[in-house]
C-alpha positions as CSV (number, residue, x, y, z in Angstrom):
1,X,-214.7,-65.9,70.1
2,X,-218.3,-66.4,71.4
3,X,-218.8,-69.0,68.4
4,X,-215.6,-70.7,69.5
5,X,-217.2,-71.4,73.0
6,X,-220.4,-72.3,71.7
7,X,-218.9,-74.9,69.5
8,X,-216.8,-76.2,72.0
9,X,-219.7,-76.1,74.3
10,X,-221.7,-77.8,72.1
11,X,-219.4,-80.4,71.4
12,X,-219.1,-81.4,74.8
13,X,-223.1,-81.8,75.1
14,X,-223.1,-84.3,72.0
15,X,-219.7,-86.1,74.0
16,X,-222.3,-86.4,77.3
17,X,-225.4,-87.6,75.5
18,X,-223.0,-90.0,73.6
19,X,-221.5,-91.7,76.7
20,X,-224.7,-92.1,78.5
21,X,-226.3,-93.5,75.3
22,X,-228.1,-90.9,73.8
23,X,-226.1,-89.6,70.9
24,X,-229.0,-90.7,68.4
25,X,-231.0,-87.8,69.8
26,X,-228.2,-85.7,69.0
27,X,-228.0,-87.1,65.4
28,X,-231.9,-86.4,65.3
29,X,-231.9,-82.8,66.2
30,X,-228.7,-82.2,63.8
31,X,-230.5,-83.8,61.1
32,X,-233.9,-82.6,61.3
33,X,-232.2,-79.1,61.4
34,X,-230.1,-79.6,57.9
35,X,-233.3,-81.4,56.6
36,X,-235.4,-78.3,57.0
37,X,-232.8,-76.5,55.2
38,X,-230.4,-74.7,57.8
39,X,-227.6,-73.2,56.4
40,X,-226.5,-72.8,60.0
41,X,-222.8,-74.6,60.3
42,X,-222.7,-75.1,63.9
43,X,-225.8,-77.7,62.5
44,X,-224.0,-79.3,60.0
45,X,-220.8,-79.4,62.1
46,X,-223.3,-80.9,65.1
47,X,-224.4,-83.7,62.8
48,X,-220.6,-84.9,61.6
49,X,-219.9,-85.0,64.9
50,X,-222.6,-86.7,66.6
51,X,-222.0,-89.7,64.1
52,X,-218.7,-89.5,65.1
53,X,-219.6,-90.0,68.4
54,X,-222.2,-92.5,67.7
55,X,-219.2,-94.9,65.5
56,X,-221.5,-94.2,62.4
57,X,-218.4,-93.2,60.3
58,X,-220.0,-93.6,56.8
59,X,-222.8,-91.3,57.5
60,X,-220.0,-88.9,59.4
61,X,-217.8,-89.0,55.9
62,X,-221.4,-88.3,53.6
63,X,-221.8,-85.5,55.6
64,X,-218.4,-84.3,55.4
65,X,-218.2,-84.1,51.8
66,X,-221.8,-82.6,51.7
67,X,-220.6,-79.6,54.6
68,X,-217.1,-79.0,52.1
69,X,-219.4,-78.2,49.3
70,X,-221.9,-76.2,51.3
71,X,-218.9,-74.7,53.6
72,X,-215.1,-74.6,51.9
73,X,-213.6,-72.6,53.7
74,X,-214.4,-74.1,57.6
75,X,-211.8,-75.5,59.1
76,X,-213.5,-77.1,62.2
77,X,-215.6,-79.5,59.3
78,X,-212.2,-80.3,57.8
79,X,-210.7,-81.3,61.3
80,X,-213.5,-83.4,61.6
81,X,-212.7,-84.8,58.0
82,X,-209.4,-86.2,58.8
83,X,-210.8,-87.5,62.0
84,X,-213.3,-89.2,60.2
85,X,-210.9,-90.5,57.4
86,X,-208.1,-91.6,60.1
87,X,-211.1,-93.8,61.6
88,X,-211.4,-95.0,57.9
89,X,-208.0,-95.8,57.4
90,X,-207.6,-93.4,55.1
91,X,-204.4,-91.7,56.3
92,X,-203.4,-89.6,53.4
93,X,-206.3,-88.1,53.7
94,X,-206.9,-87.6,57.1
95,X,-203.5,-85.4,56.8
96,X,-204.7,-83.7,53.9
97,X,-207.6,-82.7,55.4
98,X,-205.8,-81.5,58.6
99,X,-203.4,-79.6,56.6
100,X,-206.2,-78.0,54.6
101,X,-207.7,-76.8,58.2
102,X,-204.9,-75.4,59.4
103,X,-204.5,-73.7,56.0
104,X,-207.8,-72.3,56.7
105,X,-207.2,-71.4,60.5
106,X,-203.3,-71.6,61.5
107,X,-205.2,-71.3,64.9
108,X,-207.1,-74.3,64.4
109,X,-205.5,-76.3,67.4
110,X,-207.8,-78.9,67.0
111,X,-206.3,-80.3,63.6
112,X,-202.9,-79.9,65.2
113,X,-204.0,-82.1,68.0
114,X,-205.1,-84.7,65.9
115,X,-201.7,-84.8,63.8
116,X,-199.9,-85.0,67.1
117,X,-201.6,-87.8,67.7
118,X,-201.5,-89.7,64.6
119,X,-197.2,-89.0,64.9
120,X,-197.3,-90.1,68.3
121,X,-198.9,-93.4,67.4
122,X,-196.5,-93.9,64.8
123,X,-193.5,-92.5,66.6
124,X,-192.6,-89.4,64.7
125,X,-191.1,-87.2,67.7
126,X,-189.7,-84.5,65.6
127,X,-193.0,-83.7,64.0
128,X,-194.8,-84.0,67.8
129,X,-192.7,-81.5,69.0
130,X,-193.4,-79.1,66.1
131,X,-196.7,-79.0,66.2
132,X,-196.4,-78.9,69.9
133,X,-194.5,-75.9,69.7
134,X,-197.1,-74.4,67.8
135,X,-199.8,-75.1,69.9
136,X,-198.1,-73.7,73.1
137,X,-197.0,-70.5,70.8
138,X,-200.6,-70.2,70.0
139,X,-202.0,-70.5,73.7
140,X,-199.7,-67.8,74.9
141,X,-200.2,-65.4,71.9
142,X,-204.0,-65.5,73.6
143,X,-203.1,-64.5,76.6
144,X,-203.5,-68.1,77.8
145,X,-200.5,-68.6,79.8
146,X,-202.0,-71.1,82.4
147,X,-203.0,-73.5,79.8
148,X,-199.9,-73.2,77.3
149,X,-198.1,-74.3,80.3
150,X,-200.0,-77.3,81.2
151,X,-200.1,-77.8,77.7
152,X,-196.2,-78.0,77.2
153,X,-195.9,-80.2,80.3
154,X,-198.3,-82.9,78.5
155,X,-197.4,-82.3,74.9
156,X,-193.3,-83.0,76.6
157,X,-194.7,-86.4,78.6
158,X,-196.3,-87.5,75.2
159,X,-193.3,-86.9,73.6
160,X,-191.1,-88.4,76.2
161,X,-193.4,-91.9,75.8
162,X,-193.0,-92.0,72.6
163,X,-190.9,-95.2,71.0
């Protein structure tokens, strides 16, 4: 969807400004938006990650809980909640918050990346290749052919590296 690609789109602007050392200016705008009262999620969703970006991870996880409250039911803000919490340590959860996204959005690919990951890094291949089979399932059910492909040729190397 058109908010899909403007998220994603945006995301990748806060990833830019963060590597070439600008992701406070990010924060800024994010937070001057939700301070003036926007209700607007793609704002609230902007700020979480921008302190992602920026390693703030305690401001990331106060704004987390704050966007749960104001949003329940967004799956993209709790993807970005296990992301925060796996930074955190917090394992449990970070899956519990992944799990509660892709309650939300079956879809949400994001939250299924971030479990693959987590599996990989403690070598759990059979639940890599489930989720894996999920996200190549999804990609092709959207006509993406092209990228489920590439997709199951990486998701099979990860797997395949995996101790």
């Amino acid at each position: 969807t058109n908010a899909d690609v403007f998220w994603k789109t945006k995301t990748q602007k806060m990833l830019l400004y963060s590597q070439i050392g600008k992701s406070k200016e990010s924060i800024e705008l994010s937070l001057k938006n939700i301070q003036n009262g926007s209700n607007d999620i793609i704002d609230w969703r902007c700020l979480i990650q921008s302190y992602i970006f920026d390693s703030d991870i305690n401001n990331a996880y106060d704004y987390f809980i704050k966007a749960t409250k104001k949003f329940p039911n967004d799956s993209i803000i709790y993807t970005l909640g296990g992301n925060i919490c796996k930074k955190l340590g917090k394992i449990d959860k970070a899956l519990l918050y992944w799990d509660k996204a892709i309650e939300l959005d079956y879809t949400c690919l994001e939250a299924k990346y971030s479990k693959i990951d987590y599996y990989a890094k403690i070598g759990n291949k059979d639940k890599c290749h489930c989720l894996s089979l999920e996200i190549v399932e999804e990609l092709k059910k959207s006509g993406l052919d092209i990228e489920a492909d590439a997709e199951e040729k990486r998701l099979k190397n990860l797997i395949s590296n995996i101790q």
